[in-house]
C-alpha positions in Angstrom: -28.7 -92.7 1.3 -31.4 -90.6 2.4 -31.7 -92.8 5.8 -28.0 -92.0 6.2 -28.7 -88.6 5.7 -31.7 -89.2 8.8 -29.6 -90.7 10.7 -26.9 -88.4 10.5 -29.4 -85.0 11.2 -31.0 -86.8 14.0 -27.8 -88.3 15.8 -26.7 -86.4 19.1 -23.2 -85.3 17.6 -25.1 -83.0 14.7 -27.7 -81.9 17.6 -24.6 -80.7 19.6 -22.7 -79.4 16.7 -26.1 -77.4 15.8 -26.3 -76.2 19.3 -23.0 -75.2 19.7 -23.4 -73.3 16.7 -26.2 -70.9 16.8 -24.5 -70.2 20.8 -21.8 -68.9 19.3 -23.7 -67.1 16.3 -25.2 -65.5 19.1 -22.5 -64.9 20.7 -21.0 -63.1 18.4 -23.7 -60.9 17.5 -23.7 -59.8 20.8 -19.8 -59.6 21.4 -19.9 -55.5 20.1 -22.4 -55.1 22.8 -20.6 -56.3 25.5 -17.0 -55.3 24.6 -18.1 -52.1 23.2 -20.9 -49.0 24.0 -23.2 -48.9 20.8 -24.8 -45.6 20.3 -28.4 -45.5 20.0 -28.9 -42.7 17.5 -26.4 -41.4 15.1 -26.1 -39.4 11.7 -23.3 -37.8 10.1 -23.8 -33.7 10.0 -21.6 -30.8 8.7 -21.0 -26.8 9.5 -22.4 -24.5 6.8 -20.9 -22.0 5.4 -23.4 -19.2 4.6 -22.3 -16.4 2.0 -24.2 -13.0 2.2 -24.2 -10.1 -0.4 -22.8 -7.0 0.9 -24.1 -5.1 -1.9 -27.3 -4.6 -3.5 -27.8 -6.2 -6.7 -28.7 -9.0 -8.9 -27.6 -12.6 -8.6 -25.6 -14.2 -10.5 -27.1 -16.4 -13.2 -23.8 -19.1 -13.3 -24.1 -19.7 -10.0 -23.1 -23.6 -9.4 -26.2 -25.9 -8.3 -27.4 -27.1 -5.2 -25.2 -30.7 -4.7 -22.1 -29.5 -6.9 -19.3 -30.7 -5.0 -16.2 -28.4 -4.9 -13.0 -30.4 -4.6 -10.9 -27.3 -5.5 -11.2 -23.1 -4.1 -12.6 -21.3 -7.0 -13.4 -18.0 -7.6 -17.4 -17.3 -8.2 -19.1 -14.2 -9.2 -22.3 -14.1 -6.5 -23.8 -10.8 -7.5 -23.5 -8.4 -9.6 -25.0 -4.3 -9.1 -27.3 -2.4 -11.3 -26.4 0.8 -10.4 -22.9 2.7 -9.2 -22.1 6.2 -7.8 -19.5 7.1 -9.8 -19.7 11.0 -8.4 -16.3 11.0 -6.1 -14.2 9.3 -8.3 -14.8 11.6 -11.1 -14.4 14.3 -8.6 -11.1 13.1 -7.4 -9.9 12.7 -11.1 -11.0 15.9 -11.6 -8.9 17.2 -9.1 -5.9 14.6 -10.3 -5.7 16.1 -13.6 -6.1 20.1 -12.5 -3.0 19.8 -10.0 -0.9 17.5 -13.0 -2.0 20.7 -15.2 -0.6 23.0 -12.2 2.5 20.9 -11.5 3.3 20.6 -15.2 2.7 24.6 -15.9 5.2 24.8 -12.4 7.7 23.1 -14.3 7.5 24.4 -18.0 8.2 28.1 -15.9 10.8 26.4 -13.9 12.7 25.3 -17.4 11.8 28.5 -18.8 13.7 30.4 -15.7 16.5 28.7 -16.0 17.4 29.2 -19.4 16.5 33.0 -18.7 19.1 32.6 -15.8 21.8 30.7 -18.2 20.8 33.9 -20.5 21.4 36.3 -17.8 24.6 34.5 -16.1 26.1 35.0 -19.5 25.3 38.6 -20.0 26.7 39.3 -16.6 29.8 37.3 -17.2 30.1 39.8 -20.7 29.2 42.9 -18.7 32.0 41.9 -15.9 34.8 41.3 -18.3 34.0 44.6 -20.2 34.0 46.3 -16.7 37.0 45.1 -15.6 38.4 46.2 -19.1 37.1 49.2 -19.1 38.3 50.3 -15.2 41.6 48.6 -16.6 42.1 50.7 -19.2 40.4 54.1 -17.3 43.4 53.1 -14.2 46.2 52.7 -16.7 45.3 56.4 -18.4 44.6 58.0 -15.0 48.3 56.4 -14.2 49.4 58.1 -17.2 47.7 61.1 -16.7 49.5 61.6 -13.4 52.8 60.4 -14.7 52.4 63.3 -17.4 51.5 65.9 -14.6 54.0 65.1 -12.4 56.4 66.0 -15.1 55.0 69.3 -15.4 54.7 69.9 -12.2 58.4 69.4 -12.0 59.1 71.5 -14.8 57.0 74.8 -13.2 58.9 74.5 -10.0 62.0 74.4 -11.9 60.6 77.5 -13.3 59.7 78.9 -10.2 62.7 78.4 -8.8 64.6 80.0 -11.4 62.3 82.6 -11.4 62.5 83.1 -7.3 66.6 83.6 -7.9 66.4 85.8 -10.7 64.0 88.1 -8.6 66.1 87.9 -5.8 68.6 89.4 -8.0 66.1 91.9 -9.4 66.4 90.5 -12.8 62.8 89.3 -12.4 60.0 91.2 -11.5 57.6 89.7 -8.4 54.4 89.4 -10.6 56.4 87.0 -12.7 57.6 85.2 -9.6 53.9 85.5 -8.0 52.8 83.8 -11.2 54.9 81.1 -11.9 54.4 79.8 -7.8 50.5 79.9 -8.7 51.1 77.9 -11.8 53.2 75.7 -9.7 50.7 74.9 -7.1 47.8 74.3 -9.3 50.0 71.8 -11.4 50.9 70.1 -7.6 46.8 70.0 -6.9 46.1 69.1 -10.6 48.9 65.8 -9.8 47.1 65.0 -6.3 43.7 65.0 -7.9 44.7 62.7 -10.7 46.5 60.6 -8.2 43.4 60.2 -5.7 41.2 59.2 -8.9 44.2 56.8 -10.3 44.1 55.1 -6.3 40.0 55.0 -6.3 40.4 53.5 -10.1 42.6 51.1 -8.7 40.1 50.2 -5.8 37.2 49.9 -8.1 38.8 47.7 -10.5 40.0 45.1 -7.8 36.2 45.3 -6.5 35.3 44.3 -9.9 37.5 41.6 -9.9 36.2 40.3 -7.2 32.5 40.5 -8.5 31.3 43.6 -7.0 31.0 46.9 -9.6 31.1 50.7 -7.3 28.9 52.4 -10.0 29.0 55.8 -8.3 28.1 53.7 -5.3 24.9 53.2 -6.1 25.1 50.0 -6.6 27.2 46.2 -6.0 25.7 44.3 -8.8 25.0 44.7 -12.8 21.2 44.3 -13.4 21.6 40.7 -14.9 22.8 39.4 -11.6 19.9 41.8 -9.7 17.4 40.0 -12.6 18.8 36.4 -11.2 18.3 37.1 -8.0 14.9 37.9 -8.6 14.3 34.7 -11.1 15.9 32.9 -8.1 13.1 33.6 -5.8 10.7 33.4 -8.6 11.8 29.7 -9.2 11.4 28.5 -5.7 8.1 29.4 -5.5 7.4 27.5 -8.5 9.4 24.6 -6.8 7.7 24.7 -4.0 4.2 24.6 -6.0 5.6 22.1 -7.6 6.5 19.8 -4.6 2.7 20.6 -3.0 1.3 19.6 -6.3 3.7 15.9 -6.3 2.5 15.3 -2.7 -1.1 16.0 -3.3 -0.8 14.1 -6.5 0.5 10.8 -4.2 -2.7 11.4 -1.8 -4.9 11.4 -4.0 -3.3 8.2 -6.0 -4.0 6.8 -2.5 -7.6 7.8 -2.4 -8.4 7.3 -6.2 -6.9 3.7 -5.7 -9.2 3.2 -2.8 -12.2 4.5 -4.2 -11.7 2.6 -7.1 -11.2 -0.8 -5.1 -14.6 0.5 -3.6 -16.5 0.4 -6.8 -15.4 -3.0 -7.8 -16.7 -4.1 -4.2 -19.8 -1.9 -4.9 -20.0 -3.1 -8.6 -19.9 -6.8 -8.2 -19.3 -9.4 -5.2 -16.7 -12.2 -5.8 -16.2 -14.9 -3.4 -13.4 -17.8 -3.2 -15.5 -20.7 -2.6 -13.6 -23.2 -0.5 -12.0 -26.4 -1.2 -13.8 -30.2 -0.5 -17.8 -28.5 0.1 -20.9 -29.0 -1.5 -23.2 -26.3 -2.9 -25.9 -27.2 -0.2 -28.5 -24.5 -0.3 -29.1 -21.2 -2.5 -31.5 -19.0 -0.5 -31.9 -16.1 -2.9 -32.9 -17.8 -7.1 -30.6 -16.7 -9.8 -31.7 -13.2 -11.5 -33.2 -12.0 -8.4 -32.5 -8.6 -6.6 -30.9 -8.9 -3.6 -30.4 -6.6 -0.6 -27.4 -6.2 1.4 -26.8 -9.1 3.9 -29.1 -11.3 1.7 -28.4 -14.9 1.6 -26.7 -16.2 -1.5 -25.6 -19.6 -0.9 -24.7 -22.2 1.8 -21.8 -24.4 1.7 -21.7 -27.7 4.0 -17.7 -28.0 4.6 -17.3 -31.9 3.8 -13.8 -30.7 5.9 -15.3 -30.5 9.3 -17.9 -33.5 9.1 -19.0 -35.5 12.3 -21.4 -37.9 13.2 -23.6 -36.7 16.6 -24.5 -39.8 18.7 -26.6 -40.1 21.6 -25.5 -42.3 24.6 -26.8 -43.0 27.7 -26.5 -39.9 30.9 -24.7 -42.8 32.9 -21.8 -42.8 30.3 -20.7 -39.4 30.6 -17.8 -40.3 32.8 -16.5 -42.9 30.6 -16.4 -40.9 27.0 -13.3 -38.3 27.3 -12.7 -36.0 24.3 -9.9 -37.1 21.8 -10.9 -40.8 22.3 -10.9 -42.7 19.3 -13.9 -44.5 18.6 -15.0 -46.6 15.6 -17.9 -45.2 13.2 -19.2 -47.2 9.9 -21.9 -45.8 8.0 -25.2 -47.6 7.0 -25.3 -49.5 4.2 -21.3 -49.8 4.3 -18.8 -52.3 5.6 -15.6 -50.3 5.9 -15.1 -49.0 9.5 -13.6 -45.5 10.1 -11.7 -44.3 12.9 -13.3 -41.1 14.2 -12.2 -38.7 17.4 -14.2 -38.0 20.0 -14.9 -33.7 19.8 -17.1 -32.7 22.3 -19.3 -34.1 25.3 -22.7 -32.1 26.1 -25.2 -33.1 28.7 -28.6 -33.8 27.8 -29.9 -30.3 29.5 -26.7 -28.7 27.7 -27.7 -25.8 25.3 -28.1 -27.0 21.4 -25.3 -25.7 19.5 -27.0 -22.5 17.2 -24.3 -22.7 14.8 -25.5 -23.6 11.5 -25.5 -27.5 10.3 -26.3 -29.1 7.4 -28.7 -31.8 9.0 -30.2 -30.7 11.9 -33.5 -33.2 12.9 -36.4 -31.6 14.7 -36.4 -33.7 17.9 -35.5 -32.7 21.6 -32.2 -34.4 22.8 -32.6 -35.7 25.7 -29.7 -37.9 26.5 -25.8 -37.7 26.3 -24.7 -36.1 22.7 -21.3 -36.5 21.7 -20.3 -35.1 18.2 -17.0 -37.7 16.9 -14.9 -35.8 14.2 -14.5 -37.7 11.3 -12.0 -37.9 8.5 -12.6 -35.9 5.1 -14.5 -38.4 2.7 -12.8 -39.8 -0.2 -15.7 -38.6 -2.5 -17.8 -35.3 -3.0 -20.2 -37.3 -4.6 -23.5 -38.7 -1.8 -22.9 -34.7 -0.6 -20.4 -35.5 2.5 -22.7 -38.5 3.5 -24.3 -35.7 5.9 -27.8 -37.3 7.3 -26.4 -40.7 6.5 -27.2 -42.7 9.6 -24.4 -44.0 11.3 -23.2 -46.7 14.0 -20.6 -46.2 16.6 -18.8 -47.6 18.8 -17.2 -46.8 22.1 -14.5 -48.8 24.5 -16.3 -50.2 27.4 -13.3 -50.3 29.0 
């Protein structure tokens, strides 16, 4: 058996067959290389997110840990202030509740006028049917007044008639006749007077029909009327204070409502920390006073990962942006399909934004950052400053 087993190692077909073999092993470590540009250098990196106070205070003591990953946006109180200036707010209160004590005073004298006004309307309303009864009453006896006098004055020039006759016969003397014309005459003025004041009667009481009392003409109005105009004008005043008072009480709503979103800013910083990061960094310890624009804490956003590769200068014609290359991380067999983002030269500025892994060496050949997808797991921190191979089409 064992020189079978010679035999068949040292015969020319196994020779061959070994040959053949190890050509092709190295072939096909080599194939990538030929078919594909390997990049020399390359590590998976991440933006930061840097959080600054903008408020003086002390840091939060629940702050979450450097390497907690975030796979959902939640709210975090950051800092919180020692002291607040509470000085306009109370003074715009202050100012709040003196024109709500104005405004309601306005309106207690508002309700208080008009039921004075109801009180006067219905005095006046009394006073101008007792008017127009009384002017009815005074017209209907001046009407009888004159109805009466113009029967005696009928009767005296009967009289004087009779008596003008019987002193053209000389039955009568003249003084009787002289007499009786006077009595006549003054009974014809006494009738025209009554009449005039029965006519003005009658003119006064269809004025007070109509709302408007000739008292002597020296005035149109009773005095509850003249008091209602007066409350009138008294309760638009009040109205008016009353409207001032509503709109400064809506401006200063405004301004109390922004003050007071200015002391929960001033009294305590909360900050939506953003879905898939990691708590990289936390500048400023827990418990310690900060100042405004302090650093509080530095998010790498796992969202916006990349891995930075370095290729030759000659190959900066060939790599276009939005290629798709293939990346697989060290230490792991699955391959990932990442986009090509940007193409710098070697004497091309270094980007200054800040990144999570960021190796102190001067670039000097092509850098290409590939986007990559968002990693299935929070855990290894976003993989950032894993190293990484990639490949690029040749052709």
């Amino acid at each position: 058996m064992a020189d079978h087993f010679e035999t068949l190692i040292r015969s020319s077909r196994m020779r061959l067959a070994l040959a053949t073999g190890m050509a092709a092993l190295g072939l096909w470590a080599f194939a990538p290389y030929v078919t594909s540009e390997v990049g020399g250098e390359a590590y998976v990196n991440a933006p930061l997110i840097r959080m600054a106070s903008p408020i003086a205070g002390m840091v939060a003591t629940d702050l979450p840990p450097p390497g907690t990953a975030l796979a959902r946006a939640r709210t975090a109180r950051l800092v919180t202030a020692r002291l607040r200036d509470t000085g306009p707010l109370a003074a715009l209160k202050g100012q709040q509740a003196a024109l709500i004590a104005a405004r309601d005073l306005a309106r207690r004298q508002i309700a208080e006028l008009m039921a004075a006004d109801a009180r006067l309307a219905s005095r006046s309303a009394q006073f101008g049917r007792a008017a127009s009864a009384r002017l009815t009453a005074t017209t209907h006896a001046a009407h009888e007044a004159l109805a009466g006098c113009e029967a005696e004055a009928a009767e005296a020039i009967l009289q004087r008639d009779r008596i003008e006759a019987l002193a053209a016969q000389r039955f009568a003397t003249f003084t009787q006749r002289d007499r009786l014309r006077a009595q006549a005459a003054a009974t014809a003025r006494r009738c025209a007077a009554l009449k005039d004041q029965a006519e003005a009667l009658a003119i006064e009481t269809q004025a007070a029909h109509g709302g408007l009392y000739l008292a002597g003409a020296a005035m149109d109005a009773p005095y509850g009327d003249q008091q209602r105009d007066r409350l009138l004008l008294r309760r638009q005043e009040l109205e008016s204070v009353a409207a001032d008072a509503d709109a400064r009480l809506a401006e200063l709503a405004v301004q109390i409502a922004a003050e007071e979103e200015r002391l929960a800013r001033a009294s305590a910083f909360d900050a939506v920390l953003p879905a898939r990061t990691v708590v990289w960094s936390q500048p400023a310890p827990k418990g310690t006073t900060v100042a405004p624009g302090s650093s509080l804490i530095e998010l790498a956003d796992c969202r916006r990962r990349y891995v930075e590769v370095t290729l030759p200068e000659r190959r900066m014609e060939a790599v276009l942006p939005g290629e798709t290359v293939r990346v697989r991380l060290i230490g792991s067999t699955a391959w990932l399909d990442g986009r090509v983002a940007s193409v710098a030269g070697a004497a091309a500025r270094r980007d200054g934004a800040m990144l999570a892994a960021n190796p102190d060496k001067d670039a000097r050949e092509l850098t290409v950052r590939v986007a990559l997808p968002p990693p299935a797991s929070l855990a290894r921190r976003c993989d950032v400053g894993r190293l990484a191979e990639v490949r690029f089409p040749r052709w």
